[in-house]
C-alpha positions in Angstrom: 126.0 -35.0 25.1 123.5 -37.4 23.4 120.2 -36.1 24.9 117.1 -38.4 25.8 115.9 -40.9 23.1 112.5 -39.2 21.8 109.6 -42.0 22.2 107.2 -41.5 19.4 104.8 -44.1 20.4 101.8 -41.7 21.1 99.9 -43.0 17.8 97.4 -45.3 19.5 95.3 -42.5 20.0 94.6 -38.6 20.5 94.0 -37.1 23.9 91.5 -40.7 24.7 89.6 -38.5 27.3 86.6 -41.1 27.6 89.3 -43.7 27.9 91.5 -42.6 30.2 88.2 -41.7 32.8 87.6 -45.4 32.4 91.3 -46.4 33.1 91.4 -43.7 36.1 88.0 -44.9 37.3 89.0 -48.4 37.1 92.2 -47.8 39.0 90.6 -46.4 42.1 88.3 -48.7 42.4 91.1 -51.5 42.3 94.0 -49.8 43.5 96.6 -50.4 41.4 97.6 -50.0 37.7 97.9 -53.6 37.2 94.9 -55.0 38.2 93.1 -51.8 36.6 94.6 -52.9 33.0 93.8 -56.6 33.5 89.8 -55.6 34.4 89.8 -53.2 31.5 90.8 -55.8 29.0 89.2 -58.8 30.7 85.7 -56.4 30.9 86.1 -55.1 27.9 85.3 -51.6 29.7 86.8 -49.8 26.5 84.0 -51.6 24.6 86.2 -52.4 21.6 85.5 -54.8 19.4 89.4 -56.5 18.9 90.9 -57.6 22.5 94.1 -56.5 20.5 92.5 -52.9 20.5 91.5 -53.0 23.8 95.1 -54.0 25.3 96.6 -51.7 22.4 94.6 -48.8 24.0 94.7 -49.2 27.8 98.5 -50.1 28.0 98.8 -46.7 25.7 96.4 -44.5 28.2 98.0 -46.5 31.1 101.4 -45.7 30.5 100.3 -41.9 30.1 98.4 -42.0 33.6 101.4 -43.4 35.3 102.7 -39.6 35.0 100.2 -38.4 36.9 100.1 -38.4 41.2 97.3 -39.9 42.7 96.1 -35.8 44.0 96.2 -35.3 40.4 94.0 -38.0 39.7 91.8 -37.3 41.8 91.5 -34.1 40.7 91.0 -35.2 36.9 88.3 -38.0 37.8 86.1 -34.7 39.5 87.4 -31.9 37.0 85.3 -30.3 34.5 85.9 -31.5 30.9 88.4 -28.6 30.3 90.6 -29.3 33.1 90.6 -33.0 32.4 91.9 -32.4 28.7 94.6 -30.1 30.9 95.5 -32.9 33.2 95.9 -35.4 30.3 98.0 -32.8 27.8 100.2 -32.7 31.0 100.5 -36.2 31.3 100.7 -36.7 27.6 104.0 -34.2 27.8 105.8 -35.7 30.9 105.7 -39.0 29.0 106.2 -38.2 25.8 109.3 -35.8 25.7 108.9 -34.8 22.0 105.8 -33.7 22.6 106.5 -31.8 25.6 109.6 -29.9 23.4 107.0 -28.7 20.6 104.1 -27.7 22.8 107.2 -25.4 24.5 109.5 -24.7 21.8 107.0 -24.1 19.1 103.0 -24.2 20.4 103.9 -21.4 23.3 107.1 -19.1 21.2 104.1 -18.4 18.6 101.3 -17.8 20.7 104.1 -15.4 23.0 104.9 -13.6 19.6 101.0 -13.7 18.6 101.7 -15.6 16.0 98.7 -17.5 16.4 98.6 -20.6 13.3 100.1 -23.1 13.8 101.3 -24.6 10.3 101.8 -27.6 8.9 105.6 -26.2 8.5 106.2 -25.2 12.1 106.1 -28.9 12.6 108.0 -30.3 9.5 110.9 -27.4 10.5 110.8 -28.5 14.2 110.8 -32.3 13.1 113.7 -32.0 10.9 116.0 -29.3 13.3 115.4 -32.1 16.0 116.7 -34.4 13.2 120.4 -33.5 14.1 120.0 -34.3 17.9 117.8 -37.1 17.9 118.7 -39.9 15.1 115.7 -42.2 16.1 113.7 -39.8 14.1 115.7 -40.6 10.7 114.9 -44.0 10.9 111.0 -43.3 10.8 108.9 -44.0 7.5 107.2 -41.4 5.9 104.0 -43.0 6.9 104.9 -43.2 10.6 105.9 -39.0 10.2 102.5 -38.5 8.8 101.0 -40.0 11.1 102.9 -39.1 14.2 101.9 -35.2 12.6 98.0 -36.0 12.3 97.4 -37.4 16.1 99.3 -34.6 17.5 97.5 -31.9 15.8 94.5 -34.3 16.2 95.6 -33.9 20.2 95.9 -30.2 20.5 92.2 -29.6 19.0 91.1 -32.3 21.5 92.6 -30.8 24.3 91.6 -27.4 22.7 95.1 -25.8 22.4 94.3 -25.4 18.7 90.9 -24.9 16.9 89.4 -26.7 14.1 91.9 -24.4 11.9 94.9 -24.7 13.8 94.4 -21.2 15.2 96.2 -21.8 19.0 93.8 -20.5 21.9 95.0 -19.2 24.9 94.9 -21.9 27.8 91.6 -21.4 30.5 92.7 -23.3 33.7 91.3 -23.3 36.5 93.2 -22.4 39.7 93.2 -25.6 41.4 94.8 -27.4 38.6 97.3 -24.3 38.4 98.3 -25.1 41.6 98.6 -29.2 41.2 100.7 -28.4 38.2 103.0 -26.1 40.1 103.5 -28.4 43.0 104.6 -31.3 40.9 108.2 -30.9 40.0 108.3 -32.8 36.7 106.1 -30.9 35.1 105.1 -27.2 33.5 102.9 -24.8 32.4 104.8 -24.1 29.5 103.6 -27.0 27.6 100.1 -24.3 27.3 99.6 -21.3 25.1 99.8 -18.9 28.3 101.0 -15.3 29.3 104.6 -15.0 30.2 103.8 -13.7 33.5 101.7 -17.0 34.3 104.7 -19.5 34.8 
């Protein structure tokens, strides 16, 4: 069976905390996504300096919150700075499936095995295995590879799953967004370096 076509758009941007608060804050205060990405291009409230950046950007952190429920964000517009890196790795993994498989597959087996570095070959082995069931991989460039490889890791320091030498840290949530996790079928605590008996 031809599993789920891996989208490997995520280059845009890292975890875009600062952005996405504007996006989130922008969308309660005109209740829709819509509206929210018109005001934050026609307001520049990204302050970027293109209009192509700024579109580039929101429909990117847009498209990311849209996997999130409005209790959740509510939750991250509130949370600490920790729990809004959580909310948005889990958002980040519900819409971007490849990501979601090496946070679980890799990211978590190590850290369960205390295996704690996470190398620059766990990724090219896991890039390549999912090679054979995912064909739109083949038919990136190198560049694009590269790339797609330096925002993720870029991503897991930001959303401090890794440190600044790829050392993965165990996961500190707190127990209210434990709980929004676990209530929301679609996603999982998996995609965080966490004890077995935590799922």
């Amino acid at each position: 069976m031809q599993e789920k076509k891996y989208k490997m758009s995520y280059t845009a941007g890292a975890l875009l905390l600062h952005e996405s608060y504007v996006a989130v804050d922008t969308y309660f205060e005109v209740g829709s996504w819509t509206n929210a990405k018109k005001v934050i291009i026609e307001e520049n409230r990204l302050q970027m300096r293109m209009t192509s950046s700024s579109k580039r950007v929101a429909s990117e952190v847009i498209q990311r919150l849209k996997n999130l429920n409005d209790k959740q964000l509510s939750f991250f517009h509130t949370a600490s700075r920790n729990d809004q890196a959580s909310m948005l790795w889990i958002a980040i993994c519900k819409n971007y499936k490849f990501i979601e498989d090496f946070a679980i597959e890799i990211i978590r087996e190590k850290y369960l095995k205390m295996d704690y570095l996470l190398e620059d070959n766990d990724y090219e082995i896991f890039f390549y295995n999912k090679c054979e069931w995912h064909l739109e991989l083949e038919s990136l460039t190198v560049l694009t590879k590269k790339k797609a490889q330096q925002v993720l890791f870029k991503m897991l320091r930001e959303a401090d799953i890794i440190d600044t030498t790829n050392i993965i840290l165990g996961a500190i949530l707190s127990e209210e967004f434990i709980k929004l996790v676990r209530e929301d079928k679609e996603a999982t605590l998996a995609v965080f370096p966490l004890p077995a008996n935590m799922l």
